[in-house]
Backbone and ligand atoms as CSV (ligand in chain L), in Angstrom:
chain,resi,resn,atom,element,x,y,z
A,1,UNK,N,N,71.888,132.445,96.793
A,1,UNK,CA,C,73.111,132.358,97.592
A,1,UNK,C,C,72.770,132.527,99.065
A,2,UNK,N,N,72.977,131.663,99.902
A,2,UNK,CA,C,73.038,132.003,101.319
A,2,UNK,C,C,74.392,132.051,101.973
A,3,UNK,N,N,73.794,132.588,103.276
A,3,UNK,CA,C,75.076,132.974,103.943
A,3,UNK,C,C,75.437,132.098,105.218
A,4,UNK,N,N,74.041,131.588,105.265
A,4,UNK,CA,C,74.031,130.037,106.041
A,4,UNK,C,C,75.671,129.234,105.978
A,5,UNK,N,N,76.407,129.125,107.022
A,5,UNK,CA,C,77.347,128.141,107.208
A,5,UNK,C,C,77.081,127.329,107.754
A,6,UNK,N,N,76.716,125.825,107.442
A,6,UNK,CA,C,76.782,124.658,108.265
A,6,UNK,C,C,78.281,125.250,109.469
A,7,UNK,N,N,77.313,125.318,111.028
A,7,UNK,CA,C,78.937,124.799,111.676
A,7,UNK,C,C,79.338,123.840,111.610
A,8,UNK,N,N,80.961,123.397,112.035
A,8,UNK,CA,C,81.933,122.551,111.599
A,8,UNK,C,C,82.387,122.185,113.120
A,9,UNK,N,N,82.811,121.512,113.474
A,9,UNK,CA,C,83.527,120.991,114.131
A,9,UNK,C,C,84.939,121.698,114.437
A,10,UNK,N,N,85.157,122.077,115.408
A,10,UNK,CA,C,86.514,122.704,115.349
A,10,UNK,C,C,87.416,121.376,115.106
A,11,UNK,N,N,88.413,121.988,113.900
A,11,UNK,CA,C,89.405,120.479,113.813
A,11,UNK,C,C,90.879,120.884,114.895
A,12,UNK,N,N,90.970,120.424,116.032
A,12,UNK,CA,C,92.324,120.396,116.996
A,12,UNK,C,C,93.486,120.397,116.256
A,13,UNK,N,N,93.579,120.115,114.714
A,13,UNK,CA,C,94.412,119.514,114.366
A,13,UNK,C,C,94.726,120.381,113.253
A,14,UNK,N,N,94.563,121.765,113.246
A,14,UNK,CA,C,94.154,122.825,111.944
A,14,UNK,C,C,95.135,123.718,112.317
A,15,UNK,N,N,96.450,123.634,111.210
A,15,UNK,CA,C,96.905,124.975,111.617
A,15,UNK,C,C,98.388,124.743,112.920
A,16,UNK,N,N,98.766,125.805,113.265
A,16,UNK,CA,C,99.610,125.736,114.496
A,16,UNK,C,C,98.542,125.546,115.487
A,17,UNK,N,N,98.973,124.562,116.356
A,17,UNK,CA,C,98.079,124.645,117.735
A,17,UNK,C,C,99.457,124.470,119.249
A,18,UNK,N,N,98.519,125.380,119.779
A,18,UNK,CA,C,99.103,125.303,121.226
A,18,UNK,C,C,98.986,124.324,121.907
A,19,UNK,N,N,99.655,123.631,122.718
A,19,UNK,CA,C,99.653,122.669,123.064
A,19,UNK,C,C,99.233,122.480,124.757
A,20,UNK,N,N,98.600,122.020,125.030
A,20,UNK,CA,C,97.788,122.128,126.343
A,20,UNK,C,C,98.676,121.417,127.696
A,21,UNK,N,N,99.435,120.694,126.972
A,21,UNK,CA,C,99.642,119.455,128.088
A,21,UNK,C,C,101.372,119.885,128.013
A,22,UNK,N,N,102.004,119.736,126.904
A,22,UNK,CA,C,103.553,120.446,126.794
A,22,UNK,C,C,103.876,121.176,126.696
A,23,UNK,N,N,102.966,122.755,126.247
A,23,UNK,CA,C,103.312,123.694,126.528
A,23,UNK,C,C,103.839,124.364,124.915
A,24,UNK,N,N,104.283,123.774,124.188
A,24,UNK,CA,C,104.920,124.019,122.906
A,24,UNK,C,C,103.461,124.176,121.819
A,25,UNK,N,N,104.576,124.518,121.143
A,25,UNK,CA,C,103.457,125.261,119.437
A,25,UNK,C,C,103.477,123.887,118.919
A,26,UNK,N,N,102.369,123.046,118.449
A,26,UNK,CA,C,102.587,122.043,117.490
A,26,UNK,C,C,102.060,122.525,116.142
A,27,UNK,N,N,102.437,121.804,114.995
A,27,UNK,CA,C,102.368,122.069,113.923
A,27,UNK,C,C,101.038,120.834,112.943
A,28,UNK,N,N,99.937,121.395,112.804
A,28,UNK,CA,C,99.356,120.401,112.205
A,28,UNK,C,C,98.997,118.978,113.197
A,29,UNK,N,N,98.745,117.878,111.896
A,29,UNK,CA,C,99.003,116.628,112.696
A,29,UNK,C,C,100.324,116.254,113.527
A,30,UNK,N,N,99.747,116.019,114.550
A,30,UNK,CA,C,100.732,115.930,115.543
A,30,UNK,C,C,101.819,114.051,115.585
A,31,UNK,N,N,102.906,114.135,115.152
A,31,UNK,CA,C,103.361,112.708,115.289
A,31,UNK,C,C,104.462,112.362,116.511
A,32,UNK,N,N,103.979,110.942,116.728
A,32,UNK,CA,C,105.053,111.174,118.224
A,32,UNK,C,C,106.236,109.760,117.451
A,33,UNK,N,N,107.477,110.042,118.398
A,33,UNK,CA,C,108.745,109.877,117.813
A,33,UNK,C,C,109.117,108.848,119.181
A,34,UNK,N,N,109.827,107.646,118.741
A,34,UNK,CA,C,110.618,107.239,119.684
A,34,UNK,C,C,111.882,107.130,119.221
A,35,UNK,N,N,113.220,107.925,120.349
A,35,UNK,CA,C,114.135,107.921,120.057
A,35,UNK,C,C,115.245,106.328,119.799
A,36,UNK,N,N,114.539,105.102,120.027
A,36,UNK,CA,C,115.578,104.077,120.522
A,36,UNK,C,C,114.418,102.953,120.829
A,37,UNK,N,N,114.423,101.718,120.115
A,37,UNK,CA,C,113.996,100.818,121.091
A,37,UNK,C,C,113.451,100.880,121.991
A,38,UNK,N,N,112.309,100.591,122.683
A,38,UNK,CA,C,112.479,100.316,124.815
A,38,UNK,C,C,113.722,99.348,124.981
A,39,UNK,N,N,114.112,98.540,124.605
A,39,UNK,CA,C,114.703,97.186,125.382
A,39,UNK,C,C,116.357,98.408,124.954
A,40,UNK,N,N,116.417,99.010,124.656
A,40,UNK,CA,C,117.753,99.750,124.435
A,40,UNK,C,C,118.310,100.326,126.198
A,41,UNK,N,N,119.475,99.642,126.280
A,41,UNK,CA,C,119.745,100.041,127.471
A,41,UNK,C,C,120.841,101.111,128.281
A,42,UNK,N,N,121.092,101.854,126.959
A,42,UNK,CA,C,121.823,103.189,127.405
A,42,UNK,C,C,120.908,104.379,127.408
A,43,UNK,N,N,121.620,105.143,127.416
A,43,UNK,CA,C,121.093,106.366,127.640
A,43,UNK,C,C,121.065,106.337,125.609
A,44,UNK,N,N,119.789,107.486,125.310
A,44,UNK,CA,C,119.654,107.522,123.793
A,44,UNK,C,C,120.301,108.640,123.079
A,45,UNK,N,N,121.296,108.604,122.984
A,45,UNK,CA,C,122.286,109.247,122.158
A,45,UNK,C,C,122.810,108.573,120.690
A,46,UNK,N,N,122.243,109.617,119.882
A,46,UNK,CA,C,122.250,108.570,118.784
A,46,UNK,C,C,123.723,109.133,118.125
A,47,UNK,N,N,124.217,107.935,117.152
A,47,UNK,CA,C,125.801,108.365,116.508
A,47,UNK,C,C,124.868,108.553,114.770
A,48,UNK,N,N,125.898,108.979,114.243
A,48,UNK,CA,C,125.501,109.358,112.874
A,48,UNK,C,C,125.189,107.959,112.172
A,49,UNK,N,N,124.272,108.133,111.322
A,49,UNK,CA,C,123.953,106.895,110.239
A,49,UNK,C,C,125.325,105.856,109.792
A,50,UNK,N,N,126.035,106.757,108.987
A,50,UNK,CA,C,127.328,106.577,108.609
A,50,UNK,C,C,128.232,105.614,109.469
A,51,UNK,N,N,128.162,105.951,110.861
A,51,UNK,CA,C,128.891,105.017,111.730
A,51,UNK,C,C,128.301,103.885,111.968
A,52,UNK,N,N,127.301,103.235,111.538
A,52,UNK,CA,C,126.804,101.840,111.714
A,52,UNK,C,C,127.639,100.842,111.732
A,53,UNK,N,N,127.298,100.447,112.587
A,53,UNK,CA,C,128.263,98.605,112.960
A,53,UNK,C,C,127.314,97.697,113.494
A,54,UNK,N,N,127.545,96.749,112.896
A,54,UNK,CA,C,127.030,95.329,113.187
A,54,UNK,C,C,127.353,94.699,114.850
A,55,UNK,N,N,128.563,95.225,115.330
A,55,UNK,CA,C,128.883,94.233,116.649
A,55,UNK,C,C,128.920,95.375,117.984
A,56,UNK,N,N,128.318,94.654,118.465
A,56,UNK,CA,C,128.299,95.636,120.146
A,56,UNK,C,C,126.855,96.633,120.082
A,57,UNK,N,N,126.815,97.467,120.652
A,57,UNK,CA,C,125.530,97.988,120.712
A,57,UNK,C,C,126.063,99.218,119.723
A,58,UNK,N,N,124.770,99.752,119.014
A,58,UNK,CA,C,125.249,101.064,118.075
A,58,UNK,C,C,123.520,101.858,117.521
A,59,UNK,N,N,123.332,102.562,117.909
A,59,UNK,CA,C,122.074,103.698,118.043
A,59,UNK,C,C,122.533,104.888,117.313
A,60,UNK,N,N,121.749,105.092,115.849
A,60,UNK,CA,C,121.641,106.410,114.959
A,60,UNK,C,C,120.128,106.470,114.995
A,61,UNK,N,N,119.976,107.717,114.227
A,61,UNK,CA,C,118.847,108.049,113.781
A,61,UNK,C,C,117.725,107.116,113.193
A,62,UNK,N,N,118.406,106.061,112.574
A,62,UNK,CA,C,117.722,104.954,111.386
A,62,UNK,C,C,117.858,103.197,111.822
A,63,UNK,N,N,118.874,102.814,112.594
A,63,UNK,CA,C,119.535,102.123,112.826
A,63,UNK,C,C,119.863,101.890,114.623
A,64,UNK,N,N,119.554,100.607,114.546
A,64,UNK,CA,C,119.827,100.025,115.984
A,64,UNK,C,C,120.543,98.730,116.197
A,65,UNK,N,N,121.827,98.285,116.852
A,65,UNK,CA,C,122.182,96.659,116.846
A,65,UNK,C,C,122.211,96.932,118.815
A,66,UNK,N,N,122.151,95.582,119.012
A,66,UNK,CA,C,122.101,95.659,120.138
A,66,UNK,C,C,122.694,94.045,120.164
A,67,UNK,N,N,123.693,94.051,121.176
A,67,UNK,CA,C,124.392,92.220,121.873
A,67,UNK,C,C,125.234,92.319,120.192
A,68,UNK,N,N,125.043,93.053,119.262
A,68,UNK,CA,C,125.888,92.239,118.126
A,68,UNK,C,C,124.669,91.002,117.469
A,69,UNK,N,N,123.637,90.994,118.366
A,69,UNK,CA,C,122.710,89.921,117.325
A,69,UNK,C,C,120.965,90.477,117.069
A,70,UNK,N,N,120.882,91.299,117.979
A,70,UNK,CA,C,119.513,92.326,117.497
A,70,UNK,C,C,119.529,93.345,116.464
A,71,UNK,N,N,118.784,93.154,115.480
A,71,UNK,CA,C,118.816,94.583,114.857
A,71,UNK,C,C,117.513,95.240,114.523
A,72,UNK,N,N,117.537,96.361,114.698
A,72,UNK,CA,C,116.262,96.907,114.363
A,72,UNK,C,C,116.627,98.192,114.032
A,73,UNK,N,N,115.385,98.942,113.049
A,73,UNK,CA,C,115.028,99.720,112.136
A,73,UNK,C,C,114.470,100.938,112.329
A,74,UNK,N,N,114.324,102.167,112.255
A,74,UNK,CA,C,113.357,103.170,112.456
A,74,UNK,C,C,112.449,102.765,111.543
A,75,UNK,N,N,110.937,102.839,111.855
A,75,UNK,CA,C,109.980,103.372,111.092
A,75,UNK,C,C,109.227,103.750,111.075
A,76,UNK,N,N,107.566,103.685,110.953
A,76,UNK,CA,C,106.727,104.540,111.317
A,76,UNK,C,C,105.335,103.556,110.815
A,77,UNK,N,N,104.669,103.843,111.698
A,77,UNK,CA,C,103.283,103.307,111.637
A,77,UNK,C,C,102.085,104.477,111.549
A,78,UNK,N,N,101.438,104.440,110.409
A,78,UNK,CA,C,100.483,105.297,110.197
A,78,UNK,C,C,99.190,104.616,110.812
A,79,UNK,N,N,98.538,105.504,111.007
A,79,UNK,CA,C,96.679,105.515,111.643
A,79,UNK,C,C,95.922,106.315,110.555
A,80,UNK,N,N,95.180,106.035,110.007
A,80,UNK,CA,C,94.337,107.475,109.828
A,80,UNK,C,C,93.474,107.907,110.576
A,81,UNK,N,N,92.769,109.075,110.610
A,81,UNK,CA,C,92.451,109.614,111.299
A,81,UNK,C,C,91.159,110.516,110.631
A,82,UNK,N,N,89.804,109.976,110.895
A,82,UNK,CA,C,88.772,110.508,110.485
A,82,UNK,C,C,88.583,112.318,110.356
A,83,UNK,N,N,88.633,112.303,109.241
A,83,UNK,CA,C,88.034,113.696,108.420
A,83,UNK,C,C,89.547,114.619,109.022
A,84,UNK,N,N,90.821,113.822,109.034
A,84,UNK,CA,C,91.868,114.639,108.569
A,84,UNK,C,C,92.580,113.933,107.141
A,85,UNK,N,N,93.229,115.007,106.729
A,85,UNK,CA,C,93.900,114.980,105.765
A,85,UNK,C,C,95.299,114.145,105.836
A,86,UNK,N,N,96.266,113.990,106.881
A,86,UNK,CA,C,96.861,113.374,107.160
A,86,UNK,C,C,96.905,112.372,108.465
A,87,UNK,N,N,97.732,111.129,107.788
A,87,UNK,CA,C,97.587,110.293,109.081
A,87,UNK,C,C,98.523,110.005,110.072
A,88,UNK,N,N,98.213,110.016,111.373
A,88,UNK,CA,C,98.515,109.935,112.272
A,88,UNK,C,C,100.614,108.837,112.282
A,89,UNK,N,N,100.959,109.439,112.722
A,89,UNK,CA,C,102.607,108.522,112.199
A,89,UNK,C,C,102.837,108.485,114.008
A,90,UNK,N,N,103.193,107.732,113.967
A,90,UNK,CA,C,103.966,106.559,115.238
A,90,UNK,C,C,105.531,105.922,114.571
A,91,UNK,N,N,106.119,107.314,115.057
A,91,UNK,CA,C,107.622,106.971,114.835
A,91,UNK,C,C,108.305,105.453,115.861
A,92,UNK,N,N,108.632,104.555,115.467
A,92,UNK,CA,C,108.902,103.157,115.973
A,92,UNK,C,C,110.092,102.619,115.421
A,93,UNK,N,N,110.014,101.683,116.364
A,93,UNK,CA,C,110.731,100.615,115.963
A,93,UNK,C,C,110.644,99.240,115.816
A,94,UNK,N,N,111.472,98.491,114.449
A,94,UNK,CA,C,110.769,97.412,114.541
A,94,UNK,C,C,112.454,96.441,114.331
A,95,UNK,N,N,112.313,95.621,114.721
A,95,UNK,CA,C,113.242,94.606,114.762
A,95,UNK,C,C,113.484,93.736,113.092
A,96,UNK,N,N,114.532,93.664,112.649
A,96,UNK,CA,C,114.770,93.084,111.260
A,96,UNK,C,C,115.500,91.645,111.963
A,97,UNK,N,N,115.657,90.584,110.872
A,97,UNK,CA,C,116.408,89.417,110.879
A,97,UNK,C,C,117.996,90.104,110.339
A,98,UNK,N,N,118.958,89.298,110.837
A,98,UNK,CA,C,120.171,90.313,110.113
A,98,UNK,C,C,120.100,90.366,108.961
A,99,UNK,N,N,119.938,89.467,107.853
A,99,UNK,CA,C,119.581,89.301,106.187
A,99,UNK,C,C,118.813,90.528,106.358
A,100,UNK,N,N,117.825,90.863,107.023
A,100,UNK,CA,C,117.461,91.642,106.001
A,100,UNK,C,C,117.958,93.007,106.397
A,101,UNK,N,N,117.894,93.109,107.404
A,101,UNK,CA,C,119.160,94.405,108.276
A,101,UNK,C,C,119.869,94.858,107.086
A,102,UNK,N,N,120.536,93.951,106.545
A,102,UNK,CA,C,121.980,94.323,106.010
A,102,UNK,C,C,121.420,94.598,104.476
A,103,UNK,N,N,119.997,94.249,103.822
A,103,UNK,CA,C,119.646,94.334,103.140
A,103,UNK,C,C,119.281,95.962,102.764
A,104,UNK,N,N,118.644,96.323,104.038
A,104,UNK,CA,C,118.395,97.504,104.203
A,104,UNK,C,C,119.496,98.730,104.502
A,105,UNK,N,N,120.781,98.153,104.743
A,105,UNK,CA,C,121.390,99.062,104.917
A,105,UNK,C,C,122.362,99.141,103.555
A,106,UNK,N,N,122.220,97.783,102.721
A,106,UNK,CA,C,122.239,98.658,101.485
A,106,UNK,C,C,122.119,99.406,100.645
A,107,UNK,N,N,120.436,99.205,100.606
A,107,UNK,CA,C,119.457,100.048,100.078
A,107,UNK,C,C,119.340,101.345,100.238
A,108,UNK,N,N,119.853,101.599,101.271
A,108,UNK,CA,C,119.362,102.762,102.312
A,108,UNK,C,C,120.150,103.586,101.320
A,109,UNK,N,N,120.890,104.558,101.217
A,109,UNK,CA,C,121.408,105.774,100.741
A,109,UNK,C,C,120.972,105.756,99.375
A,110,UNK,N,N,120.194,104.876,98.751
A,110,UNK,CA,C,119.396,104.968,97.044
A,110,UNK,C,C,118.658,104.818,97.357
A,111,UNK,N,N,118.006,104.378,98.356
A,111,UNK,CA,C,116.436,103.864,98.459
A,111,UNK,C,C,116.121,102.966,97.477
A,112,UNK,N,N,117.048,102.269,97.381
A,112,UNK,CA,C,116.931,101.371,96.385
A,112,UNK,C,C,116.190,99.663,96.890
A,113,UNK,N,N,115.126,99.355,97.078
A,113,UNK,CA,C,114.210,98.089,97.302
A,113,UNK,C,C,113.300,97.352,96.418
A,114,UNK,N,N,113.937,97.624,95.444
A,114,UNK,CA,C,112.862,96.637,94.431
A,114,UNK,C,C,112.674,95.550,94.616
A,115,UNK,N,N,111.607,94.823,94.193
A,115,UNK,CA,C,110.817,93.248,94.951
A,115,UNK,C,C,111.728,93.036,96.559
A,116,UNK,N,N,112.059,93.724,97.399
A,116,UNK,CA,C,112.021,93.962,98.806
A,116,UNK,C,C,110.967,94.038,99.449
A,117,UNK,N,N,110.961,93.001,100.638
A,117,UNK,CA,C,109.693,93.138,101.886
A,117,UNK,C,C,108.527,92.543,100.782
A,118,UNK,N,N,106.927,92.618,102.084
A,118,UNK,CA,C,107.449,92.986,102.967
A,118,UNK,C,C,108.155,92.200,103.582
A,119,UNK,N,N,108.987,92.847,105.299
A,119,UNK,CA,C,109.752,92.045,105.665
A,119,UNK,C,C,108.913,91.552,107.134
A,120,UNK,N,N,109.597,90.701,108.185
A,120,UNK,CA,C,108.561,90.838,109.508
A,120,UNK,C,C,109.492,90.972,110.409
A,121,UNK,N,N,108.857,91.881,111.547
A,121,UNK,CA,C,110.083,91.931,112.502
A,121,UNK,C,C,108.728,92.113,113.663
A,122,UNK,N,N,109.624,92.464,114.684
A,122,UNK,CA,C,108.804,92.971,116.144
A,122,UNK,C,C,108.990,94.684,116.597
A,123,UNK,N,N,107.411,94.953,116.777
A,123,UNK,CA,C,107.777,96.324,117.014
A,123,UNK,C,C,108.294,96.329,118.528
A,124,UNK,N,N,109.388,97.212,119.061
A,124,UNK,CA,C,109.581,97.095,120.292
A,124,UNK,C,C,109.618,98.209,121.220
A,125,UNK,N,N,108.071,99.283,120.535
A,125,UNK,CA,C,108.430,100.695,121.314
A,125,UNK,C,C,106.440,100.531,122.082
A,126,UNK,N,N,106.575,100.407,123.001
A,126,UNK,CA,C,105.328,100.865,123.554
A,126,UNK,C,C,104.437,101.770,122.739
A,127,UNK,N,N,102.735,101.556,122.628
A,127,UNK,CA,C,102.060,103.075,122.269
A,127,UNK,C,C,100.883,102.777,123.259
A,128,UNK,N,N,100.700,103.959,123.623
A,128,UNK,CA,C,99.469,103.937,124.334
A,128,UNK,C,C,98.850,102.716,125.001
A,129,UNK,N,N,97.342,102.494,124.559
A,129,UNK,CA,C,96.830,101.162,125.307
A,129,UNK,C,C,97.182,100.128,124.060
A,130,UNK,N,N,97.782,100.520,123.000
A,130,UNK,CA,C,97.261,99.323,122.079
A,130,UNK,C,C,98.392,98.141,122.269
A,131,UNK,N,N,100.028,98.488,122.672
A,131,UNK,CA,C,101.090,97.802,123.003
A,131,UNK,C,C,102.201,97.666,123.870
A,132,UNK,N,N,101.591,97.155,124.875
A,132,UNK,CA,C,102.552,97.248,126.232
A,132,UNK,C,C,104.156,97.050,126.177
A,133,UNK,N,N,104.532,95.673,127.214
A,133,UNK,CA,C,105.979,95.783,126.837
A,133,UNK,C,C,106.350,94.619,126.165
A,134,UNK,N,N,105.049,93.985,125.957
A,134,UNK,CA,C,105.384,92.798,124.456
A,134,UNK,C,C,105.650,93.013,123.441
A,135,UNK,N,N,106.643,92.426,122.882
A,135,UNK,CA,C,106.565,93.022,121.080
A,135,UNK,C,C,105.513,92.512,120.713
A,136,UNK,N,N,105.339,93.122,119.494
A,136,UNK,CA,C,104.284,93.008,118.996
A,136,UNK,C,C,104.912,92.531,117.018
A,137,UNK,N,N,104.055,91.457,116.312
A,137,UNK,CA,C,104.496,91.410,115.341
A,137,UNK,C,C,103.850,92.202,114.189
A,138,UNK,N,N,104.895,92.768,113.356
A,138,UNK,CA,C,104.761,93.269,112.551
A,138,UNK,C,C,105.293,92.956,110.916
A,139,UNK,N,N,104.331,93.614,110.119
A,139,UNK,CA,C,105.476,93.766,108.462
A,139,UNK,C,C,105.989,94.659,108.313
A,140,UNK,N,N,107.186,95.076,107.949
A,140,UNK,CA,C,108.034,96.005,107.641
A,140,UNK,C,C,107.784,96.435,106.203
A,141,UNK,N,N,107.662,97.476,105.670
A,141,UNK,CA,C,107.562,97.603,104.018
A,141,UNK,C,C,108.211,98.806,103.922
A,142,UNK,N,N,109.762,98.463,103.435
A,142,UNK,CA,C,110.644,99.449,102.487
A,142,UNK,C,C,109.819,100.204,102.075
A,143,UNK,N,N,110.418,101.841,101.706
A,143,UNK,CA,C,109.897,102.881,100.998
A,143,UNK,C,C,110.931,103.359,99.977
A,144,UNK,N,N,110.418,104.006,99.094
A,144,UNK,CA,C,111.125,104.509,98.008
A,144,UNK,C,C,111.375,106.104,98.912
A,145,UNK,N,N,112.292,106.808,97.886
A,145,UNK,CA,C,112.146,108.102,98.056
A,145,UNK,C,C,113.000,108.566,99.083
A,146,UNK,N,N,113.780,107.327,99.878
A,146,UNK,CA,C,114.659,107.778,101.321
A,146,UNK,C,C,113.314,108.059,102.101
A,147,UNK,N,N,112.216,107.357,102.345
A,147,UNK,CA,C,111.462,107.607,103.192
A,147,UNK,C,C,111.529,106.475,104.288
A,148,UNK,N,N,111.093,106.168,105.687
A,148,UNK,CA,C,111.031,104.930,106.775
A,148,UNK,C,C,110.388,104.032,105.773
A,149,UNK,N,N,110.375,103.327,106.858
A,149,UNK,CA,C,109.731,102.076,106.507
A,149,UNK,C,C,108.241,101.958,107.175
A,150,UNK,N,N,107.490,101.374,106.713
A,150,UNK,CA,C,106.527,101.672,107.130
A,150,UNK,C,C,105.408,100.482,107.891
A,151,UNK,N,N,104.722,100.380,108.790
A,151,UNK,CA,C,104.481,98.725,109.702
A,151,UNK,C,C,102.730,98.408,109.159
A,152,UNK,N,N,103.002,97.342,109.385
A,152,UNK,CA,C,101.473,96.866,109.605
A,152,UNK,C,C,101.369,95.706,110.599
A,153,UNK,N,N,100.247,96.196,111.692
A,153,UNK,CA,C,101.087,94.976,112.749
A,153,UNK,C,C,99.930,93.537,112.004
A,154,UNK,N,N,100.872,92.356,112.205
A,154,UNK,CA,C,100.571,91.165,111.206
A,154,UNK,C,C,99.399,90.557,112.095
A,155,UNK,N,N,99.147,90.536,113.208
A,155,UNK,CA,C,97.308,90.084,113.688
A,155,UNK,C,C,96.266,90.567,113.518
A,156,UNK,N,N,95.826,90.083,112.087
A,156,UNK,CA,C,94.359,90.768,111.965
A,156,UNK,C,C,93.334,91.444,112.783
A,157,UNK,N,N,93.319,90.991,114.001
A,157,UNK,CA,C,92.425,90.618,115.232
A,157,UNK,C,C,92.846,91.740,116.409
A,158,UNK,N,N,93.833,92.230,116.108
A,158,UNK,CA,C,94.940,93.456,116.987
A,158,UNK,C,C,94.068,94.902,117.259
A,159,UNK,N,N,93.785,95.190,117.887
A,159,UNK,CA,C,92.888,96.467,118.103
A,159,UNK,C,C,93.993,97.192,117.025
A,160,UNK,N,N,95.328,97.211,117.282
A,160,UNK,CA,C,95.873,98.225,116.572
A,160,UNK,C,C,95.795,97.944,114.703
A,161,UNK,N,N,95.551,96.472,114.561
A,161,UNK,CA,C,95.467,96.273,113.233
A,161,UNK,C,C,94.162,96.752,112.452
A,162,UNK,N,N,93.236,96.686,113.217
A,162,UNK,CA,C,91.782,97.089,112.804
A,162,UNK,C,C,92.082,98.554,112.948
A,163,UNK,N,N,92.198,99.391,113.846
A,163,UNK,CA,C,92.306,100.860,113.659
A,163,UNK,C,C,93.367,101.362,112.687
A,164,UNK,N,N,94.342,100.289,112.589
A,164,UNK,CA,C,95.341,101.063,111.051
A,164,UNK,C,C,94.304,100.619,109.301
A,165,UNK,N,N,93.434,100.122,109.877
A,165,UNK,CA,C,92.482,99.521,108.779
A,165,UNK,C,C,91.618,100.596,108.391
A,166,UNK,N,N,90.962,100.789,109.380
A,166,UNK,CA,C,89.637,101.360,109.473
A,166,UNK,C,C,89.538,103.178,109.771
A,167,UNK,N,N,91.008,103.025,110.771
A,167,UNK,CA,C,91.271,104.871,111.149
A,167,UNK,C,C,90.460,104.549,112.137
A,168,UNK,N,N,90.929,105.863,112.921
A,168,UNK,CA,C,90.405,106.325,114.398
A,168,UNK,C,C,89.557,107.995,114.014
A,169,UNK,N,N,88.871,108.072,115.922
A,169,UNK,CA,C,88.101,109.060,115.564
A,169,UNK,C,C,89.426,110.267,116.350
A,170,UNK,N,N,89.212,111.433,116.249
A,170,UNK,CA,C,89.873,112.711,116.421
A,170,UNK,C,C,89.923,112.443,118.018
A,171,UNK,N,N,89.131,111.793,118.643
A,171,UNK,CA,C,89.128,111.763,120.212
A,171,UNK,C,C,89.934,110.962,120.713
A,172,UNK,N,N,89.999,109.787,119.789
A,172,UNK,CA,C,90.937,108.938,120.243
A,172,UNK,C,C,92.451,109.360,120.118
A,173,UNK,N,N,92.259,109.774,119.108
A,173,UNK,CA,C,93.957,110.110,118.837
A,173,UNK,C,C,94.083,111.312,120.071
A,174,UNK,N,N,93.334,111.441,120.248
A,174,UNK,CA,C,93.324,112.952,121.714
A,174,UNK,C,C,94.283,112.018,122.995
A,175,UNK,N,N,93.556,111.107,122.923
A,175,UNK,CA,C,93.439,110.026,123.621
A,175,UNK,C,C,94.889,109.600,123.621
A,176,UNK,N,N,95.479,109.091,122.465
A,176,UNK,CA,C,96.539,108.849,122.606
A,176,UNK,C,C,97.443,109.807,122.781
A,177,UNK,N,N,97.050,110.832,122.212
A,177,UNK,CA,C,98.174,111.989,122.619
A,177,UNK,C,C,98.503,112.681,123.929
A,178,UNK,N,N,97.521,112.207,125.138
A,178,UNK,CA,C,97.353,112.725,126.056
A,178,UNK,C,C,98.307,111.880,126.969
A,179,UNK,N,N,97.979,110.178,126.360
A,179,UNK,CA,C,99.020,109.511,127.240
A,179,UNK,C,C,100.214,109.906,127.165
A,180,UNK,N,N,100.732,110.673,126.083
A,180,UNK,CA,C,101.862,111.008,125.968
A,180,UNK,C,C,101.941,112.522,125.960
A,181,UNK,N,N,101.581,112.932,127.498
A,181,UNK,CA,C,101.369,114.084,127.982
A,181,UNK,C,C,101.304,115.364,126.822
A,182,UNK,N,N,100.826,115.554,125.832
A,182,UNK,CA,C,99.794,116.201,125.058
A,182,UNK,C,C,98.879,116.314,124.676
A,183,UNK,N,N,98.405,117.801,124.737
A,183,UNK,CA,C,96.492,117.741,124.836
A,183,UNK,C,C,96.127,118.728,123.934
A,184,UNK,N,N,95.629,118.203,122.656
A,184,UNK,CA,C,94.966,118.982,121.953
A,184,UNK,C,C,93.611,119.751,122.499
A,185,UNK,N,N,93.934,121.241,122.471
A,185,UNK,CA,C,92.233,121.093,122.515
A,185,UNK,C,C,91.058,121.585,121.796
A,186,UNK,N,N,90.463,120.331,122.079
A,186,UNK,CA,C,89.094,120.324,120.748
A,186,UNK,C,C,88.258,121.083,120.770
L,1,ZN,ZN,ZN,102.527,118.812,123.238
């Protein structure tokens, strides 16, 4: 028996961590959230799920219409993230066709999507370096369980498609978290 410990790498990502750059306690893997679209042009105050409407502009938690002819979706885009346990989530948004909008807002309170998606829409929330203020195309894929929906952006060739492939290293995601004034530190 030895007492030899290989050292380890401190993991940034272990536990409650203090947060360098915001000041707050984070919890674990750290996920960042967009409240609304970018192209959303009020202030982001969201109304309850329940109140969804198809015409005029209308912003909940899950749910976005905008002009009465945009609609888009909350969901979330995972990364993984080398030698963690969980992966990296990029709360987003992605744009639906109305068919399937309305598809989804059936579904939605059963989570009910069988042979559903995937679907394709446009993500339309900025991240870091990988997506400016172009949309970007994506697949949408329903979840069971009342969980988001979840993206894969559809260009093979996409820095962001290869890193949702392949996962990122702990620095990068530093990296991204920093653009969004949080700083793990490693
Ligand atoms: Zn922070």
């Amino acid at each position: 028996m030895s007492w030899f410990r290989r050292a380890k790498p401190a993991n940034p990502f272990a536990g409650n961590w203090t947060c360098a750059g915001c000041g707050e306690v984070h919890q674990g893997m750290m996920d960042l959230a967009a409240l609304a679209p970018d192209p959303w042009p009020h202030e982001r105050i969201q109304e309850p799920n329940s109140a969804v409407r198809l015409d005029g502009d209308f912003l909940s938690e899950d749910f976005c219409v905008m002009d009465s002819r945009y609609f888009f979706v909350r969901a979330v885009l995972e990364i993984p993230v080398h030698g963690q346990a969980e992966k990296f989530g990029f709360g987003c948004w992605s744009t639906l066709s109305r068919d399937n909008f309305e598809k989804y807002l059936d579904g939605f309170d059963n989570a009910d999507f069988a042979n559903c998606g995937p679907w394709t829409g446009w993500l339309c929330n900025q991240l870091g370096t990988y997506i400016g203020t172009d949309p970007e195309g994506v697949y949408v894929y329903p979840q069971p369980d009342r969980q988001r929906p979840t993206l894969r952006v559809a260009n093979p060739d996409h820095g962001l498609a290869i890193d949702q492939e392949q996962g990122i290293s702990v620095e990068q995601l530093t990296e991204i978290l920093r653009f969004y004034g949080h700083a793990p530190t490693a």
